[in-house]
N, C-alpha and C positions, 0 to 999 in steps of 0.2 A: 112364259117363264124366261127370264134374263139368264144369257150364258155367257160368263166372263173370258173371252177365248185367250185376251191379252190384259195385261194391266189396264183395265181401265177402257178396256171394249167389250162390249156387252152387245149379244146377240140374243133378240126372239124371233122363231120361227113361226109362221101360221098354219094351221091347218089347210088352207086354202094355196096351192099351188106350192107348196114350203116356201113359203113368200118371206125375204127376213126382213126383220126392224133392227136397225144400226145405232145403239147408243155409246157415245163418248162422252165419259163422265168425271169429273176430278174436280176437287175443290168446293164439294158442292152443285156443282152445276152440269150441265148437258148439252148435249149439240145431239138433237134427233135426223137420222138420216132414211129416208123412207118408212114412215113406222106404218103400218099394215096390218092384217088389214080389213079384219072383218070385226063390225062394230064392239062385239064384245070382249074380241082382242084389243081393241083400240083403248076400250075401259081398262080392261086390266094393265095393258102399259102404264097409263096415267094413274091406276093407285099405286103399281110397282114404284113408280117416279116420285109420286109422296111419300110413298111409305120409307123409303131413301133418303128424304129430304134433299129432294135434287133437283134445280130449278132449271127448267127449260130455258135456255140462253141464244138459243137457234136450232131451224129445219132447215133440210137439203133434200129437195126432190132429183133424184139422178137424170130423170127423163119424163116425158108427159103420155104415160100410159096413166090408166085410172088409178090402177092400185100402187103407183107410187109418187103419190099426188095428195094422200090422205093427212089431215090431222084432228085431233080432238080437243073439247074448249076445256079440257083439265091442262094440257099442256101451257097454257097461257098464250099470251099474244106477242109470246116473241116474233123476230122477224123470222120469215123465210125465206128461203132461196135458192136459186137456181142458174142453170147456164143460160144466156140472155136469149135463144133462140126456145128452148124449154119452155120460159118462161111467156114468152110469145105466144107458143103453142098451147100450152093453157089456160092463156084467155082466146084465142080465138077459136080451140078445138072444145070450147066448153063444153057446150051442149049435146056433142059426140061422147065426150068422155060422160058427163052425167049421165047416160044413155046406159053408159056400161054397166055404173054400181047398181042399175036393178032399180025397179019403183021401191021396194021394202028397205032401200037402205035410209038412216035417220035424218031427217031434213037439214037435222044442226050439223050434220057430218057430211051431207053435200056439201052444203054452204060453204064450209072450211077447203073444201077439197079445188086447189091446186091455187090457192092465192100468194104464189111466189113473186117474189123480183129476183131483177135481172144480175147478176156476177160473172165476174169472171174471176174473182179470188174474193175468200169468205174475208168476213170483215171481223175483225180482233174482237167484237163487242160478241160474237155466236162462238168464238171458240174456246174449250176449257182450258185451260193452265195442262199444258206439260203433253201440249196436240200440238202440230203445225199443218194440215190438210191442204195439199195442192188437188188444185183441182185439174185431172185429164180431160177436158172436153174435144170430142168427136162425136161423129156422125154414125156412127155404126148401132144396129139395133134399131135407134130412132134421133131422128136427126137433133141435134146440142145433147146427146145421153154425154152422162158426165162419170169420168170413175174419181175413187178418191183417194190420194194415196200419203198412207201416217208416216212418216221420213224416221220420226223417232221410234215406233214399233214395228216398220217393216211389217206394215199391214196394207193391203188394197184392196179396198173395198169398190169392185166392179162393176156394180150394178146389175143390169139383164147381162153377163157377158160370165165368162170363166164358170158356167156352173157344172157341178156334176152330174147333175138332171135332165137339164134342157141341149139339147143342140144347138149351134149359131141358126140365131133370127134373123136375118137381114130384111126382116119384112116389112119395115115401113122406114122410107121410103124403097123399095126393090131396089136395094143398091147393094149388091155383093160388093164393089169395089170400095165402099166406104168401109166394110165391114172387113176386108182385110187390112187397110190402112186401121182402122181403130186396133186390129190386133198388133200390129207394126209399132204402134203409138206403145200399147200397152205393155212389150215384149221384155223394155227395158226395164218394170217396173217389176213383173212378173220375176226375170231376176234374179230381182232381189229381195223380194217378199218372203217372210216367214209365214206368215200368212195370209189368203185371199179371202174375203167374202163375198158369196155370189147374188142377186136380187131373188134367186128362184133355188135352191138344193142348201146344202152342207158348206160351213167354212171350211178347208186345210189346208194340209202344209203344203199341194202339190201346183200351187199359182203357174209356176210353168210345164207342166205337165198337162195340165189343161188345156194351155193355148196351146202346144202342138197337137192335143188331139182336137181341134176344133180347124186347124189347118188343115191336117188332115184329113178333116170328115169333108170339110169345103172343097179342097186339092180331089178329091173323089170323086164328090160330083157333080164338081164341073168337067171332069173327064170323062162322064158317064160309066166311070166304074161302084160295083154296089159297094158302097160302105160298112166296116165290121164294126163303127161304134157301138157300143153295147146300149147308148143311152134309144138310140131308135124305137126300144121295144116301149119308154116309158109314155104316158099319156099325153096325148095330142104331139107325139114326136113324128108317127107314121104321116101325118098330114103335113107337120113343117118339111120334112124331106121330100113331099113331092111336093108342096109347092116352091120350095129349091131349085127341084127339077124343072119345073115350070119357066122358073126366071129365069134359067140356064141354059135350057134348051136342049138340057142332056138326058138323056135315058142309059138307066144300068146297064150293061152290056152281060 
């Protein structure tokens, strides 16, 4: 189900890791921004998208993990797109990434999954009337992840970062220090944002509230002191925090 959070943003959530799908829509038309991500969510997108009468015009993979690499052949053969190193990553980490969606995912929905090119700013022919989308790309999360940020709705849409679910991942490539520069990158954005979208939990209004708690949680432990995030307790959080630890070197004291 589509949830209008702004004029003309449209969020669905999956059942699968609250994974969201990013539609900007106006005039007709659409720019899909990671749509996800389990096949039958992936149909219901695309009759949501007809039933609308709203023409897929462009896709934007944030970053080259599996599940935000997906499309479906109701969306049409618009182009897609991504940050140029992203875009790298998902032809040459193919066969890794297909690995992930499982043997039972649909062949015609492999097929589709992660045939982006290369950007560094969207091209005028994928975005709707009355969007302008800069694109943030950095290295944090996973190396070219890309956030996106609406100048006219004071929307940023972050990708795996700002969630209220997940803790910071800096786990591919182990590089904590990218993953504070991307927050650094992202701080000015946050802001000013009325609203954030995360790749994994809930949109709101708290964009910068997030990234201090995400400094925080990092500022912790890499100090080896135990962190009070609340989000630790959620599923496969206990495991990102020590392997945290791990890259860090540090233990709770």
């Amino acid at each position: 189900m589509l949830r209008e959070i702004v004029t003309g943003v449209f969020v669905a959530t999956s059942r699968q890791m609250s994974t969201t799908s990013t539609v900007l829509a106006s005039g007709g038309q659409a720019l899909l921004i990671d749509p996800a991500w389990m096949p039958d969510e992936l149909d219901a997108l695309s009759e949501t998208l007809r039933a609308r009468s709203l023409e897929v015009v462009g896709g934007f993979s944030t970053h080259a993990h599996h599940d935000h690499l997906l499309w479906h052949p109701g969306f049409g053969d618009a182009p897609r797109w991504a940050s140029p190193t992203t875009a790298e990553l998902a032809r040459s980490e193919r066969a890794t990434l297909v690995e992930y969606l499982g043997t039972d995912f649909p062949e015609a929905l492999v097929d589709l999954m992660g045939r982006v090119d290369a950007v560094t700013e969207l091209p005028a022919v994928s975005i709707p009337q009355g969007f302008a989308p800069e694109l943030l790309i950095h290295d944090g999360h996973a190396p070219g992840h890309t956030a996106l940020w609406l100048p006219e709705q004071r929307v940023l849409i972050a990708g795996d970062m700002l969630s209220d679910l997940e803790l910071p991942l800096p786990f591919y490539p182990d590089d904590l220090p990218s993953y504070l520069d991307a927050l650094d990158l992202l701080a000015e954005y946050a802001s000013r944002a009325l609203m954030v979208i995360p790749g994994h939990g809930s949109p709101g209004y708290d964009a910068l509230a997030r990234l201090d708690a995400d400094r925080r949680f990092l500022d912790d432990v890499n100090a080896g002191r135990e962190p009070s995030d609340a989000r630790v307790v959620n599923p496969g959080m206990g495991e990102a925090l020590e392997h945290l630890r791990e890259m860090t070197g540090s233990n709770a004291s």
